[in-house]
N, C-alpha and C positions, 0 to 999 in steps of 0.2 A: 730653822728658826721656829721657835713655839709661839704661839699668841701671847705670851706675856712680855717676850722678848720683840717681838712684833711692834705690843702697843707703845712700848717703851722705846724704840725706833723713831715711832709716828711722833712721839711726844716729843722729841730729841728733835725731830725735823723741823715740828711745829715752834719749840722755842728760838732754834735758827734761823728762820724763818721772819718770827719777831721780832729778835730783838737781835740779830745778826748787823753787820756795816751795808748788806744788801737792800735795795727798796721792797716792800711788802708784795705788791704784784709783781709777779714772775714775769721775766722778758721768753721769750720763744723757747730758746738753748736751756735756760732752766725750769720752764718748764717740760722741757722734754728729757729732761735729767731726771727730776721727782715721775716724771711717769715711767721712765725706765726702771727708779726704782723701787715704785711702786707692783709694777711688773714683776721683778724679781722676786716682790715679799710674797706674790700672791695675793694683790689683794685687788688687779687690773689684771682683765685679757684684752686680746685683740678678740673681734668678733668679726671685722672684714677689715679685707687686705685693700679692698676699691669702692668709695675711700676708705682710707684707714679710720678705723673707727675703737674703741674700747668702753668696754661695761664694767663694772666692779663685780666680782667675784664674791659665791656667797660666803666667804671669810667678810670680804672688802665689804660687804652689805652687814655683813653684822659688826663690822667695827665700825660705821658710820665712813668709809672713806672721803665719800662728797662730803663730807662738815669738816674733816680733816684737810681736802683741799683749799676748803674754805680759807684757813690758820697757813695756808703753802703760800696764798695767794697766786693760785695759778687758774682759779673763774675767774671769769671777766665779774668786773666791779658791779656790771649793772644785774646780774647774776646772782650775787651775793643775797640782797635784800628775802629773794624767793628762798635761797636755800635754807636762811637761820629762819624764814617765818612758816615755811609749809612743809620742813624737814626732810628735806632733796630738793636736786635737783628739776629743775621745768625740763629738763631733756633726759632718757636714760645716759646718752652717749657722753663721757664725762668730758671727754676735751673739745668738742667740738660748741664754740658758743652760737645761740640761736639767734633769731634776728630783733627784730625795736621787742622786746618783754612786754611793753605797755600794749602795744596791739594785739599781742598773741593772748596774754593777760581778760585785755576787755572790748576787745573784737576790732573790725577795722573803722574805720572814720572818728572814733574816740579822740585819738590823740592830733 
């Protein structure tokens, strides 16, 4: 698969995604379906086995994949707000979500 056929995948997932009979956030199973095949395209590894963990790939970093999961709906919600406004992820590790955003954000006793 070349990169244009790639982006053109991503974009085809992304309208399914939207505007599909599915709800917008991904439940477990699919999201572990878009990551398998995301896997496939090249554009996620594994980086460890314990835990499992996955990075984006310097394809998957140049085609923005965390924005693209964004449109998958498979961040968690509270997730979202950091990705569209500081252009990634607050974690490298794309599936695993971190803890309260706001504390990590603006330190503890804040919230």
């Amino acid at each position: 698969m070349n990169k244009a056929e790639i982006i053109t995948e991503l974009e085809n997932m992304v309208v399914d995604r939207l505007f599909g009979p599915q709800p917008w956030l991904a439940d477990g199973q699919t999201s572990g379906t878009i990551r398998d095949k995301l896997i496939e395209m090249g554009l996620l590894e594994v980086v460890c086995l314990e835990p499992v963990t996955w990075r984006p790939t310097p394809l998957g970093n140049e085609l923005d994949v965390a924005l693209f999961k964004v449109f998958f709906g498979t961040w968690c919600k509270w997730e979202v707000p950091g990705i569209l406004s500081e252009g990634g992820p607050s974690r490298p590790d794309c599936t695993r979500p971190r803890g309260n955003s706001a504390t990590t954000r603006f330190g503890e006793g804040v919230v």
